[in-house]
C-alpha positions as CSV (number, residue, x, y, z in Angstrom):
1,X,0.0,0.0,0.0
2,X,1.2,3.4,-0.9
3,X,2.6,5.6,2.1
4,X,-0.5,8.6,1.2
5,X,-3.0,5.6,1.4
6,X,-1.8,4.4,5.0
7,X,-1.1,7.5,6.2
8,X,-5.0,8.3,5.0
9,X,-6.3,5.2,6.8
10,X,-4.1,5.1,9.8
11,X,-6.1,9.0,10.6
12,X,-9.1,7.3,9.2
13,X,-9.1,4.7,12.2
14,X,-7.9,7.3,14.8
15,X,-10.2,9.6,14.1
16,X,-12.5,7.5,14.5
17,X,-11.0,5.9,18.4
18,X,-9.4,9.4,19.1
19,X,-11.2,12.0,17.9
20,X,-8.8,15.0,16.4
21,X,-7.5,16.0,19.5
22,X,-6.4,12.8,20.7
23,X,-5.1,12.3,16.9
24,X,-1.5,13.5,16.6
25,X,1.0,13.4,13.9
26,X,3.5,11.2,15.7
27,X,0.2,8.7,16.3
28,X,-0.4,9.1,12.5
29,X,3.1,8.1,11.7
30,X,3.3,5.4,13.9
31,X,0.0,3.9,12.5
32,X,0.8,4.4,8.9
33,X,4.7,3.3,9.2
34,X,5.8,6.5,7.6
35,X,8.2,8.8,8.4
36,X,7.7,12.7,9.6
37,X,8.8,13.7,5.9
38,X,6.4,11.3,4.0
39,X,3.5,12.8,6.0
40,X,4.9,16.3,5.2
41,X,5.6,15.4,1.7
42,X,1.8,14.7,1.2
43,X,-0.1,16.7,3.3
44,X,0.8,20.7,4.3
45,X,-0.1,19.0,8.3
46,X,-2.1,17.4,10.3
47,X,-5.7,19.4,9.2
48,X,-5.3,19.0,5.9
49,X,-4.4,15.1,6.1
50,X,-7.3,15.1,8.6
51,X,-9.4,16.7,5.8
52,X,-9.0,13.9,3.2
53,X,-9.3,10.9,5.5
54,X,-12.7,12.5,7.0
55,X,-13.5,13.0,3.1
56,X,-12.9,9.6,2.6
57,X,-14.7,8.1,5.3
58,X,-17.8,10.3,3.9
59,X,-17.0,8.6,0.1
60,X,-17.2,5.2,2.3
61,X,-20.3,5.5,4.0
62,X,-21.6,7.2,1.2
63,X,-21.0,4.0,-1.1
64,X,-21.7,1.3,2.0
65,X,-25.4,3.1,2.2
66,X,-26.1,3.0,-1.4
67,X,-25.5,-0.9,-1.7
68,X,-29.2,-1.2,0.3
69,X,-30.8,2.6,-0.6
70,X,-30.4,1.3,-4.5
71,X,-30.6,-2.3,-4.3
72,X,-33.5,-4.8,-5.4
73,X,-36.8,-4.2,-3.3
74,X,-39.0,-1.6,-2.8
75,X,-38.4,1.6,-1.3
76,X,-39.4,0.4,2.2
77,X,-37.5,-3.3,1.6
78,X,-34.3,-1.0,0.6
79,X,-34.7,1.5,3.6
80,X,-35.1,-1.4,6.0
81,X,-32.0,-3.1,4.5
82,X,-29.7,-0.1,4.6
83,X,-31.3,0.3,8.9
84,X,-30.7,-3.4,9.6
85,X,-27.0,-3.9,8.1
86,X,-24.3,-4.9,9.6
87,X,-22.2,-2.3,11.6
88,X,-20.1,-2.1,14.8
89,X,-22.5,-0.4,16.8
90,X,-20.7,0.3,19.7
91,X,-17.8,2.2,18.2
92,X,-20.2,4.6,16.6
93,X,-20.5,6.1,13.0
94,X,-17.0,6.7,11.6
95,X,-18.5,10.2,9.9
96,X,-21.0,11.1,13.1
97,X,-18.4,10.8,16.1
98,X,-16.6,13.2,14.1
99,X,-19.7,15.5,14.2
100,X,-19.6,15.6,18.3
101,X,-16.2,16.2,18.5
102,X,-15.1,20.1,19.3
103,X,-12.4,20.9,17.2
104,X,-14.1,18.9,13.7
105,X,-17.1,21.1,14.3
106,X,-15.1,24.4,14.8
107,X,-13.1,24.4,11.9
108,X,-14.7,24.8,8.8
109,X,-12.4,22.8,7.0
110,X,-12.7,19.9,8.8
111,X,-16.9,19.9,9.8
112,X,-17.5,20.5,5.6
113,X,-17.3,17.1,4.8
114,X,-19.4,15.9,7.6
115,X,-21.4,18.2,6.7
116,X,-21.4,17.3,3.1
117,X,-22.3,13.6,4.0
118,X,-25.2,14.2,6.3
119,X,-26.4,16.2,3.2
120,X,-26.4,13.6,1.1
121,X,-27.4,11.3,3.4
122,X,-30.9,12.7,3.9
123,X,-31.0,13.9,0.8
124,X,-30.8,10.3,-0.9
125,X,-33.2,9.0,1.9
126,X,-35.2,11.4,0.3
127,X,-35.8,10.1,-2.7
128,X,-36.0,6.5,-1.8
129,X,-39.0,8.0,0.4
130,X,-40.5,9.7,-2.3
131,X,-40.4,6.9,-4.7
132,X,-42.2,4.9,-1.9
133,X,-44.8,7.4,-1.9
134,X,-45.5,7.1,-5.0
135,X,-45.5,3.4,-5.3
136,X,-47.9,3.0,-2.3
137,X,-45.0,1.7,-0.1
138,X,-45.4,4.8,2.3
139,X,-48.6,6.8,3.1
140,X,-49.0,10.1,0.8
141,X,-48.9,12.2,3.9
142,X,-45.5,11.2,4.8
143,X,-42.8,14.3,4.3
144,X,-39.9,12.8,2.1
145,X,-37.5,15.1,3.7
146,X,-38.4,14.8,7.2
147,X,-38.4,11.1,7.8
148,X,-35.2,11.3,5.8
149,X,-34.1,14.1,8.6
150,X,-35.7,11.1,11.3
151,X,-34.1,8.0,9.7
152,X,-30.6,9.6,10.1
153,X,-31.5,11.1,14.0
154,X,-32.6,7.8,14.8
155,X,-29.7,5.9,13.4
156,X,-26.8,8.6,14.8
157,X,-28.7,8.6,18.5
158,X,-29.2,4.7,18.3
159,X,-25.2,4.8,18.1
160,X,-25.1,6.8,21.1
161,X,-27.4,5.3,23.2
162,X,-25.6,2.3,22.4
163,X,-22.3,3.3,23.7
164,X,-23.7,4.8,26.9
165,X,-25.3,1.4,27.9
166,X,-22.5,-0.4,26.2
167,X,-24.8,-2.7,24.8
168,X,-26.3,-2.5,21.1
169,X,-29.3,-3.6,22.4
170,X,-30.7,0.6,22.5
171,X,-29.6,0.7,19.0
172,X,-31.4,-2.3,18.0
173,X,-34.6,-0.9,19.4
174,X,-34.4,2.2,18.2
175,X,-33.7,1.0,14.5
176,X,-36.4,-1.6,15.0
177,X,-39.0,0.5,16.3
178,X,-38.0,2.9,13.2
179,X,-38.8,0.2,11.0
180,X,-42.1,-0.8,12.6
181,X,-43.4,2.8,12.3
182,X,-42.1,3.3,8.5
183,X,-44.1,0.0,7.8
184,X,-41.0,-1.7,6.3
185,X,-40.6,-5.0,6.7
């Protein structure tokens, strides 16, 4: 693997344990067995290295969701798929920690691509809504960009009820009960 591609997934990972405080270049380094000048070659410093690993993890949720939200089934089949897949619950969203965490959220660098990802999260939750609308899968009164604004709440707060019990079994009701009052099945 290529030195900018480890040292990318090494601050992928501790982002993701660490947060970006917790995250520091020497960490990086050590992760990614590179050198202080191979992560200096690539990237201007830590923020902007942090940058394009946060922008990948987005490009990796991003594809992982739209295996179920464009997948066989219908719209509520699809939704229930992409609620019910497999994930490691108690270490949170890879792309939502990074939401909570002070110093992501204060620069505007770093929060964009969260940002960004939320976006198009809801936004393509959206449409899978609205197509279900319109094929009788979901009721006509149902608001296409609010439950796509209620599917991602519930999922990010399922994560952190989770870690607070340490159990997944919060998570697991709150994504179930989701499902029951979408009608998916």
């Amino acid at each position: 693997m290529e030195t900018v591609e480890r040292l990318i997934r090494s601050t992928q990972e501790l982002l993701w344990e660490r947060g970006y405080v917790g995250t520091s270049p020497k960490a990086i380094q050590r992760a990614a067995d590179a050198g202080q000048g191979s992560m200096y070659h690539h990237f201007t410093g830590k923020a902007e290295l942090a940058k394009a690993a946060i922008e990948r993890s987005g490009a990796e949720l991003r594809a992982a969701a739209e295996v179920q939200l464009a997948g066989e089934g219908t719209a509520a089949e699809r939704i229930s798929a992409y609620l019910g897949r497999e994930r490691d619950v108690l270490r949170g969203c890879q792309v939502g920690r990074l939401a909570a965490d002070p110093d992501v959220v204060a620069d505007p660098e770093l929060r964009a691509p969260v940002a960004e990802t939320f976006e198009w999260l809801r936004a393509r939750l959206a449409e899978v809504v609205a197509e279900g609308k319109r094929t009788g899968d979901f009721p006509e009164s149902l608001d296409p960009e609010r439950t796509a604004a209620t599917i991602a709440a519930v999922l990010q707060g399922g994560y952190v009820l989770a870690r607070a019990a340490g159990s997944t079994e919060p998570f697991e009701l709150a994504i179930h009960g989701l499902i029951d009052l979408l009608g998916a099945k």
